[in-house]
C-alpha positions as CSV (number, residue, x, y, z in Angstrom):
1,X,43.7,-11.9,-80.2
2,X,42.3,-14.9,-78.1
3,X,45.9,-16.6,-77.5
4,X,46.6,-12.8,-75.7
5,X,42.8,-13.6,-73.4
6,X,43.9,-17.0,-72.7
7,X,47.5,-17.1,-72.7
8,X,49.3,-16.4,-69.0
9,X,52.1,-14.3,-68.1
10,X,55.0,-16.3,-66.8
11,X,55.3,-14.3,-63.9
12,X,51.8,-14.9,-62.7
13,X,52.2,-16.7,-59.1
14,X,55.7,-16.5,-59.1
15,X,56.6,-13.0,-58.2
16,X,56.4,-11.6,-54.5
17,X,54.0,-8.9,-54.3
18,X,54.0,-6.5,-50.7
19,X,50.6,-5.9,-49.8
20,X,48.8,-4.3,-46.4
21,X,46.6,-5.8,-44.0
22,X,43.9,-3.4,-42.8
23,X,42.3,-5.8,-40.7
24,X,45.3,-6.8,-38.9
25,X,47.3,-3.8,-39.3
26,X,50.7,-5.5,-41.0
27,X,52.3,-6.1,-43.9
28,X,52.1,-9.1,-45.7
29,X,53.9,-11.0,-48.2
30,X,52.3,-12.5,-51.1
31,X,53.3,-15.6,-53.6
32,X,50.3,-15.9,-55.5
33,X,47.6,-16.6,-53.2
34,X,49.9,-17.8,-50.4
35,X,51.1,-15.7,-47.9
36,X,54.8,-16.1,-47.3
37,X,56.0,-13.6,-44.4
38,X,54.0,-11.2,-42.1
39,X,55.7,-8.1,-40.4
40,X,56.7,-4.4,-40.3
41,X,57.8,-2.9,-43.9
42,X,61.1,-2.8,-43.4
43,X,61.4,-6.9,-42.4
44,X,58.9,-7.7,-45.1
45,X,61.0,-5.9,-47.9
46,X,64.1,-7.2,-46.3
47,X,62.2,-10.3,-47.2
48,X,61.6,-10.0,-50.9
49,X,64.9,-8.3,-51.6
50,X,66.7,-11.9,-49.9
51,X,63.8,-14.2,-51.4
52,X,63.0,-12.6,-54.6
């Protein structure tokens, strides 16, 4: 049970996750904790689907 509470998912910080900006009313692109591309929907899953 402890290896499961410490152990990490290989996908952590690799996987490109779509996310909305409130504050600055676009879309954003996420690697992690980095952001990778800003933009409408459409370009930002145009995006992932090329980058993924």
């Amino acid at each position: 049970m402890l290896q499961a509470l410490f152990s990490r998912t290989k996908d952590t910080g690799k996987t490109l996750k779509l996310k909305f900006n409130k504050e600055e009313k676009s879309w954003v692109v996420l690697k992690g904790h980095s952001i990778m591309f800003i933009g409408g929907e459409d370009q930002c899953k145009t995006y992932m689907n090329n980058f993924s």
